[in-house]
Structures are given as C-alpha cells and as structure tokens.
N, C-alpha and C positions, 0 to 999 in steps of 0.2 A: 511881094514885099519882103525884105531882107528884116528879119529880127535882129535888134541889140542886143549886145552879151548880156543885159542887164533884163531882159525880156524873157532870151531863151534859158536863166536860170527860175527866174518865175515860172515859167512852164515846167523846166523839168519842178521846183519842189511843190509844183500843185499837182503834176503824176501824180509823182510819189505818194505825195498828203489823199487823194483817191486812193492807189492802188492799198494805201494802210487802215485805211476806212472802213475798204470794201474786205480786208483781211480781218479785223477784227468785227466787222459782223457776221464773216459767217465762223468765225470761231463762237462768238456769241450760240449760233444757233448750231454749230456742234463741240457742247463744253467736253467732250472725253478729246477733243485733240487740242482744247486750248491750255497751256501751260499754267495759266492764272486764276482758273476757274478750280474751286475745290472739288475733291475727288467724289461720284456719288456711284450710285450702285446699280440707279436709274441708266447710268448715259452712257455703259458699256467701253470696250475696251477701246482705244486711241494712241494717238502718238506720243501724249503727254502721261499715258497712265503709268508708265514705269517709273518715272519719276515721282508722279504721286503715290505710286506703293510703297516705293521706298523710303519718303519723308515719313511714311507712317512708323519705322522702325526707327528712326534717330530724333522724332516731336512728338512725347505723349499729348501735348496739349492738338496737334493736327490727327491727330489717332483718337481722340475721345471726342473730337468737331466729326468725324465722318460717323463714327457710331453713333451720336445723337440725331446726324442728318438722316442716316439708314434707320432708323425706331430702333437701332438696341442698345439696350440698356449699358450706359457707360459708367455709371456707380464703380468705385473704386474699393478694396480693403484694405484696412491697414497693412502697416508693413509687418513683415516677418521675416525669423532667419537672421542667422548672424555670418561675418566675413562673406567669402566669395558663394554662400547661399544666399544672401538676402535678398529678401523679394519686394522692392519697394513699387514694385509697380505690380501688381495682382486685383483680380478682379474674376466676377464668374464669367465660363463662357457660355455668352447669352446669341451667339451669332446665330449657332442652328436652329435654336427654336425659333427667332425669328423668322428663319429662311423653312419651316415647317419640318424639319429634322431633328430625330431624336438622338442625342451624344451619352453613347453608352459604354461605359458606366454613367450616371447623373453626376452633378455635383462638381466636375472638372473647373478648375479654375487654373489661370495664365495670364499673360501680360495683354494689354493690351491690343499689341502687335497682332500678338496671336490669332484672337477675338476677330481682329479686323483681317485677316489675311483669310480667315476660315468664311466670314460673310463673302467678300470677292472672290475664292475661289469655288463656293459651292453654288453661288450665283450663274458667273459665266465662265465656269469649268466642267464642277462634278455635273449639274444640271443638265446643261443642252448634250452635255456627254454620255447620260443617261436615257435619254429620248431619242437621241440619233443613233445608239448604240442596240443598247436593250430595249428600247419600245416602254421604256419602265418612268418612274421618277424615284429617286433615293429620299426614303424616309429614315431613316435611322443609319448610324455613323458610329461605331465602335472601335474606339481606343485604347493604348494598351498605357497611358496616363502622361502626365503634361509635367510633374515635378518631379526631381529625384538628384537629391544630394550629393554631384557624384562628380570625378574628372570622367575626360571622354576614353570609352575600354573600359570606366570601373576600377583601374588601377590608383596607384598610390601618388604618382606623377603624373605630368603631363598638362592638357588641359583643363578648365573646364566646361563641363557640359553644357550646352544654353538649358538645360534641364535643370541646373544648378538651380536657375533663378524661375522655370516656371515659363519659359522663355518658348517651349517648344511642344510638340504633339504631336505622340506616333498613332498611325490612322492604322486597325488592322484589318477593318470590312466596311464593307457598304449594305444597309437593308432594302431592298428593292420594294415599291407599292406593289409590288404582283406575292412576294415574299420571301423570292429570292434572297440568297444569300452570296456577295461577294467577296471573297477570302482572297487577301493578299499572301499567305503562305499557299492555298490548297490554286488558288486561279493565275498567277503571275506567269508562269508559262505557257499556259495554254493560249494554243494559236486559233480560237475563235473570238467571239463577240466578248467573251467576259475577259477576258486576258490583253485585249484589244481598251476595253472600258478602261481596265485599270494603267497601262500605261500610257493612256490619254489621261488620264483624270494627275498621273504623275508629273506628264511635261505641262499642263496648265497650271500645277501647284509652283514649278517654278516663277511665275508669272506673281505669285500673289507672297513667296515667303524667300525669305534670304537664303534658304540652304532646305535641299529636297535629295533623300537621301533613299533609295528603296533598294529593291535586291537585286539590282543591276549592280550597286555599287561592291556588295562586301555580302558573304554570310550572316554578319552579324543582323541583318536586315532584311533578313530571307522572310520574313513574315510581317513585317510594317512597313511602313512609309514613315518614314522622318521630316517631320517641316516645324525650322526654328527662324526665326527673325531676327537673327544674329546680324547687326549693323557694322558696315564694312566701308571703309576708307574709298569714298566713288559710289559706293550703293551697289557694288557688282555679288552677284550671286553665285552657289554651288545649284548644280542640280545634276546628278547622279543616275 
C-alpha cells in the first residue's frame, strides 16, 4: 500500500514526537546531562554541567538555589567596601565543612560563586583524587585568603584583582585523614603520587571556577593555586 503525502508526514512527526519523548525521559533519569534540570552535587559531572557551572558565576540567585539544594548554608552579608572593592555579594565559606573539611585559617568568607565552585570541586575533584591517588580522603584545606584590596601584581595600574571583591581563593595545601600534609610550594614537582595529586586536583579545579592559576603559570604562584569565578563573555575559562 502506497502512503499519501499527508500520511507520510504524520508518520514522520509521530517519529519524531517518540524519538523526543524517549529523549527527554532518559534525560529525566540522567539530570547531570539534562540542560534543564538544575545543577546538584548528587548527579555528578555531564554534558550540561559546564554550563551549569558557569550560570553560577553570572545568577547569584541560581548560585544560592544549588547551595540551599546541596545543605549549605546560603545566608548572605551585608555589603561592604567601597569603589572597585565592594563586596556586595559575601557570605561565609560554608562548602567544606559541609563536604567534612576543615578551611584553614577558619572564618574565610567570598562570593558565592566561590562557595559553590569549592562544594563541586572538592566533591568530584579533590575527593575521588584523593582515593585514587593517596589511598587517603582530604580533611583539611588551607588557604592563603580569599579577599585583598588590590589590582592584579599589587601595582598601582592595571587590573583588578577578582580578590578586589572576595571573588577568589588561593588553596596552599591539602590535610590528608592519614595526616599527611600536601604543599603546593614544597610537592608541585615532584614526580610521584603527591605531585601527581596536586596537578589533578588543578585540572578538575578548572571544571568548577572561571580562572585556575598555579605554578605552571608564573613564579608568582609557585606556592598556591589561584581559583576566581571571574564571569566572562561566553562563560569560557583560564586554566593555567
């Protein structure tokens, strides 16, 4: 039997109308590759998550929705700071202790990009990088601070710092549960397991923050990791 044109277009848009069906349920049952599905911390990395990393750094209001969905504490501070310091978006970072790590010194506070880039990267970054690497889990996480009034170099010109506004946080070790200690100045070279840790735990920090900076890039960074959520025209990143 020979189909009408008027037949064979029903057939093809009832394909179609299946094959979109059958697309959007199994996005449903994997939201880390569905684009519509909000970002969680549960459903690990996908096709659609760089996009949602990156909304987090240009929608405080989709940045304080994922840290309420993940249990941390999304409480905001006033603002502070005046001109190209001011820091209207501050709040404490509450990511690690949720994720059972301690951020040391205490008391650091940042935007909430921040917050939210440090829950995703210590998640499915520092973590399984830790286990697969050192046999360990990372308990403690020490910084060398997240604010600082400044262009970028310190000088009198030029940029400013995403440090300006609290926007950023340099990591300078990792505490290991056995007690280890991981140093980005004294371990970054070394060509075993800990040297290995740390420039894995670097390329997955690209994954969760706008600009990752370590001592691949420059001296100035011979002893930290740099990661700011500096929002960028396209959502495209530095990673160093």
């Amino acid at each position: 039997m020979t189909l009408s044109l008027f037949d064979r277009i029903v057939l093809v848009l009832l394909l179609v109308g299946t094959v979109a069906l059958m697309g959007r349920a199994w996005l449903h049952d994997h939201p880390a590759h569905d684009p519509w599905a909000p970002l969680s911390l549960e459903d690990g990395d996908g096709w659609a998550t760089g996009r949602k990393l990156s909304a987090l750094r240009s929608d405080l209001q989709t940045c304080r929705a994922f840290l309420e969905r993940s249990g941390i504490p999304a409480a905001m501070l006033p603002a502070q700071g005046t001109g190209q310091c001011r820091r209207d978006d501050r709040k404490p970072l509450s990511a690690p202790a949720r994720l059972d790590v301690a951020l040391r010194p205490a008391g650091a506070q940042a935007t909430c990009a921040v917050d939210a880039g440090l829950a995703w990267w210590l998640r499915n970054g520092v973590e399984p990088a830790a286990g697969a690497l050192l046999d360990a889990s990372v308990v403690g996480i020490e910084h060398l601070g997240t604010v600082n009034c400044r262009r970028i170099g310190g000088g009198d010109t030029g940029s400013w710092s995403e440090h300006a506004t609290g926007n950023a946080i340099d990591i300078a070790a990792f505490v290991l549960s056995d007690g280890r200690r991981i140093s980005v100045a004294r371990d970054w070279q070394r060509q075993d397991a800990r040297g290995t840790f740390l420039r894995t735990v670097r390329d997955s920090a690209c994954r969760s923050f706008g600009t990752v900076l370590s001592p691949d890039y420059n001296a100035a960074h011979a002893d930290h990791l740099h990661l700011d959520q500096a929002h960028r025209v396209g959502g495209w990143s530095a990673c160093r």
